[in-house]
N, C-alpha and C positions, 0 to 999 in steps of 0.2 A: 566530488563531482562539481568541477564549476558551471555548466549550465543545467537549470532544471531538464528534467524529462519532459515531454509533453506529449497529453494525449488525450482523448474528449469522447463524452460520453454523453447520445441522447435520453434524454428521460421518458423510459415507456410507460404507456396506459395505465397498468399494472405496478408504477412507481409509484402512483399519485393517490392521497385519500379523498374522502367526499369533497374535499372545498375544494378538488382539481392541482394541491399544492404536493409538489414531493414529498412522502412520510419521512423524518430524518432519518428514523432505522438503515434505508436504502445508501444514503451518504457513506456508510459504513461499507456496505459493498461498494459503492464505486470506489471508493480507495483502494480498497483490496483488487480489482479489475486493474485500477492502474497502478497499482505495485506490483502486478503481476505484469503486466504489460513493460514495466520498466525493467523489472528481473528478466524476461525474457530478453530485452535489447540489448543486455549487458552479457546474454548468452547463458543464466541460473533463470531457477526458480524459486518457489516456493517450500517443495522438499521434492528431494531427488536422491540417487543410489549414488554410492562412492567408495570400490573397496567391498563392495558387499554390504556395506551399512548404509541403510536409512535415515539422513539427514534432511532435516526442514529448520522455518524460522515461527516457529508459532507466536501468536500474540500473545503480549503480557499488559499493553495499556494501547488502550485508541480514546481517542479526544474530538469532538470538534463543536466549531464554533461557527454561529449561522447570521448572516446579516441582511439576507433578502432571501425572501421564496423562491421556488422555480415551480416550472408547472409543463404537462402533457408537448414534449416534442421539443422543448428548448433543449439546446446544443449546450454541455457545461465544455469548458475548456478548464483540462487539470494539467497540474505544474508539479510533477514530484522532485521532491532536492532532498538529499540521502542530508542529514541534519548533524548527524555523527554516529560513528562506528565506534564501539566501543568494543573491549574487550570481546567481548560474551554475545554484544547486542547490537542490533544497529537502528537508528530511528530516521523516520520520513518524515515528512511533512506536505501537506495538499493542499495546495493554493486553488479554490474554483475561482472561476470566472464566467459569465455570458456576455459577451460581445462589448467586455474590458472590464464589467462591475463585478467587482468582490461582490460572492455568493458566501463561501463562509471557507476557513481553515482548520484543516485536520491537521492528528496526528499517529501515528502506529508506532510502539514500539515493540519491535521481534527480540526473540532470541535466540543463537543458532544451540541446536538439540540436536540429540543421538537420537533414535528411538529405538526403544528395547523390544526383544520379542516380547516380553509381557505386558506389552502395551503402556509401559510406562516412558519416561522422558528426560534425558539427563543431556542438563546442558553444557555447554562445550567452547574451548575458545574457537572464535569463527578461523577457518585455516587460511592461511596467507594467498591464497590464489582466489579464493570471495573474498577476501578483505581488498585487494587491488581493482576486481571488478565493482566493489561498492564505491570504491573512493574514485575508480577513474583514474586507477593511478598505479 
């Protein structure tokens, strides 16, 4: 992907703990809003049918890194850039911003999975037509 994704996300009422500041737990879902938000633009998702089987990108590591607070009703501006596809797996990374200041940077890494009728998860190389839509290419 040579340009990031972009896409923004207010901070609700219900984001914020006593001091009014965003709890960071929440950072974790905004990434996931805007990786889902990015997979939809790219025309995937998260996990979807193919063939009759049940395929998703479940997490296996998220990271992030915080450099200023946010608080009730501030506008984050997120930046996702597919980091590398790998084999098996593919990684993001979340650039925030509010009105140009680095707020802090994530990261998620997926991995593409079958899912079995017993609820279990056997991962998979990612197939050539998600691998084109991740790279943009």
């Amino acid at each position: 992907m040579s340009q990031p994704f972009r896409t923004k996300r207010r901070v609700e009422f219900g984001d914020t703990d006593m001091a009014g500041i965003a709890h960071f737990a929440n950072f974790f879902r905004y990434m996931e809003a805007a990786e889902t938000d990015f997979l939809h633009s790219v025309g995937l998702s998260v996990i979807w049918t193919e063939s009759g089987e049940r395929i998703g990108f479940p997490r296996v590591s998220v990271a992030c890194d915080f450099t200023s607070p946010v608080r009730f009703e501030d506008v984050l501006d997120i930046a996702v850039t597919v980091e590398e596809v790998g084999r098996k797996s593919v990684r993001y990374r979340f650039d925030f911003t509010r009105g140009g200041d680095e707020i802090a940077v994530g990261r998620i890494t997926a991995v593409c999975c079958l899912h079995l009728p017993d609820r279990e998860m056997k991962s998979i190389v990612i197939p050539p037509a998600i691998r084109e839509k991740l790279t943009g290419g």
